[in-house]
C-alpha positions as CSV (number, residue, x, y, z in Angstrom):
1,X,-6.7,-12.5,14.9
2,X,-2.9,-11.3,14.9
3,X,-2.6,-8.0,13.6
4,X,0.5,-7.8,11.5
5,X,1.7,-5.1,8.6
6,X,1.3,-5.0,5.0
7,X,4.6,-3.4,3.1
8,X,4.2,-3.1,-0.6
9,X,7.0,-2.0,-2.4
10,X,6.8,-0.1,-5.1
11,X,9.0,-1.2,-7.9
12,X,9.2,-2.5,-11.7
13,X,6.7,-5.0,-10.1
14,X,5.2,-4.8,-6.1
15,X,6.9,-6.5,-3.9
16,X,4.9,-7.5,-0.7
17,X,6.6,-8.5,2.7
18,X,4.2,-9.0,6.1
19,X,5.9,-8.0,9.2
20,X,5.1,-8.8,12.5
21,X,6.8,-6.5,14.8
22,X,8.4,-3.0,14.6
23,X,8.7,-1.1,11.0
24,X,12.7,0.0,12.5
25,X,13.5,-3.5,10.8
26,X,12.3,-3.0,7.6
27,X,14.5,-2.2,4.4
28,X,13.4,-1.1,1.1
29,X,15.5,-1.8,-1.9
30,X,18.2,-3.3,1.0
31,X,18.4,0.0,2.4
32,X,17.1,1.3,6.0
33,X,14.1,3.3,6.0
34,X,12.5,6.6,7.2
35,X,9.0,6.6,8.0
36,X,6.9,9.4,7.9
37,X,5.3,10.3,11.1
38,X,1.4,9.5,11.6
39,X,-0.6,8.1,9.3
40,X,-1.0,9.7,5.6
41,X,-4.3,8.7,4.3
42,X,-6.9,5.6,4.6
43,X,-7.1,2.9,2.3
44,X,-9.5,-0.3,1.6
45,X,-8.4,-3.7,0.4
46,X,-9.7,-4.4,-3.3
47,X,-11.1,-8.1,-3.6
48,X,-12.4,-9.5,-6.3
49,X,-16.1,-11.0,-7.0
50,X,-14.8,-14.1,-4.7
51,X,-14.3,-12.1,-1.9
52,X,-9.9,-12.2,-2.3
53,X,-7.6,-9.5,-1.9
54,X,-6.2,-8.7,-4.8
55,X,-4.8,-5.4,-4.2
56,X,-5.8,-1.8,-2.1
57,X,-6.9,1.4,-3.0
58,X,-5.2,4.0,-1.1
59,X,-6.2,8.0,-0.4
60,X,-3.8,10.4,0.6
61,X,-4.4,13.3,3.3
62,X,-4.2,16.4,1.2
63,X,-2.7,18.6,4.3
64,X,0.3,20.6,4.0
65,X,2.5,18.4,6.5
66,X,1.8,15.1,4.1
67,X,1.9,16.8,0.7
68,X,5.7,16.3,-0.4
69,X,6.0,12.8,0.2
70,X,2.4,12.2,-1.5
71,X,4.1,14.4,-4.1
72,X,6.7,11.9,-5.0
73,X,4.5,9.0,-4.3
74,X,2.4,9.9,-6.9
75,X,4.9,10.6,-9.2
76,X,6.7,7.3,-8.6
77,X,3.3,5.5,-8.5
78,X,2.2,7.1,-12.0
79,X,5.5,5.1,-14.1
80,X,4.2,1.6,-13.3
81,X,1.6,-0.5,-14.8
82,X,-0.2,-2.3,-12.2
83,X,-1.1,1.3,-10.2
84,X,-4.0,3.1,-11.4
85,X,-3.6,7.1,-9.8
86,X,-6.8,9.2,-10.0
87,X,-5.2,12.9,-9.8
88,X,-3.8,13.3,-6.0
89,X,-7.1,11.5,-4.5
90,X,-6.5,8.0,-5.0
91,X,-4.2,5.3,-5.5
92,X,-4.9,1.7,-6.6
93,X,-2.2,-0.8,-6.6
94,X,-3.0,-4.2,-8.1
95,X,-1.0,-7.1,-6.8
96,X,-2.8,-9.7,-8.8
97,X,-5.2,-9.9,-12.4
98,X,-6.7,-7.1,-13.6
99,X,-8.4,-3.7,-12.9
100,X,-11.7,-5.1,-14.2
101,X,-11.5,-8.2,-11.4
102,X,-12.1,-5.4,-8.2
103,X,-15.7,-6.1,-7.1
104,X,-16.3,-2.7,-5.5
105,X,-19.3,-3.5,-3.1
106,X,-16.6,-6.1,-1.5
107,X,-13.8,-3.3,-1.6
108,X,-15.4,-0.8,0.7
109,X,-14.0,-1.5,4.1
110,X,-12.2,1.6,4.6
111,X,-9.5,2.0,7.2
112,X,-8.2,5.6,8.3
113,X,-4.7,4.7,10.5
114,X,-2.3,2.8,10.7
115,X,-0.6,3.2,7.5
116,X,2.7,5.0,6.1
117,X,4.6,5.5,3.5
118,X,8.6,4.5,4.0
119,X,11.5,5.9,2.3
120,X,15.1,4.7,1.7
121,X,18.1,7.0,0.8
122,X,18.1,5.8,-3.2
123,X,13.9,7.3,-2.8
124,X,12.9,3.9,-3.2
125,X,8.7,4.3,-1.7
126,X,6.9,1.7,0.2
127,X,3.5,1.9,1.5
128,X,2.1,0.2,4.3
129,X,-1.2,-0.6,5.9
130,X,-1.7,-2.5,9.5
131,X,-4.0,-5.7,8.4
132,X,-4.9,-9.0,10.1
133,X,-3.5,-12.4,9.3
134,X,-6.4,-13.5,7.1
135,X,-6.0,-10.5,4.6
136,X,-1.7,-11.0,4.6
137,X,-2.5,-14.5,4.4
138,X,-4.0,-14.3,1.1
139,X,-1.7,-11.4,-0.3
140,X,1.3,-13.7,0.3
141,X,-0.8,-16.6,-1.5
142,X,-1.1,-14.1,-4.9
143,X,2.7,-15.2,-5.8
């Protein structure tokens, strides 16, 4: 399988984008990004009871070189109504249905790299996670 990256935008409503190449190309709100070095936490995808990804629980390193940008993550991530933050451990963003759909014994398939968080010049966030086609493939279907 092709690996690719998941961006999920966090906005009035999450905006998802798969990119297959370098990050340098991505924008955020139409605005170049920075991302922050290294990965900031691990994360799993939340499915539902049929086995589909409907969104991804994230958890942040709580270290002293990741802590301002989890800082305003969580503060941006606490305003909006499809993202469920548990304190500063977690963060669940749901892309599609409801809170009460995520099956958790078919969530549990944690990932520790290979995910960021991106930041434009407005301090528009973006999160994103390295996933194969299969799990982008039905993210992109949600819409």
């Amino acid at each position: 399988m092709k690996a690719c990256w998941v961006v999920v935008e966090i906005g009035v409503l999450p905006e998802i984008r798969v990119v297959y190449g370098p990050l340098q190309k991505v924008f955020v709100g139409n605005r170049p990004v920075t991302d922050f070095p290294g990965s900031i936490g691990h994360y799993d995808w939340l499915r539902n009871h049929f086995g589909v990804v409907i969104g991804v629980r994230f958890w942040p390193f709580n270290d002293d070189l990741h802590m301002h940008a989890i800082r305003g993550l969580l503060s941006e991530c606490s305003r909006r109504s499809y993202v469920m933050v548990d304190g500063d451990k977690s963060i669940a963003i749901l892309l599609k249905g409801s809170f009460r759909e995520i099956d958790d014994d078919a969530s549990n398939d944690q990932d520790l790299g290979d995910n960021g968080l991106l930041v434009n010049s407005d301090m528009e966030l973006s999160l994103y996670f390295k996933a194969d086609e299969s799990v982008a493939k039905q993210l992109m279907d949600l819409g």
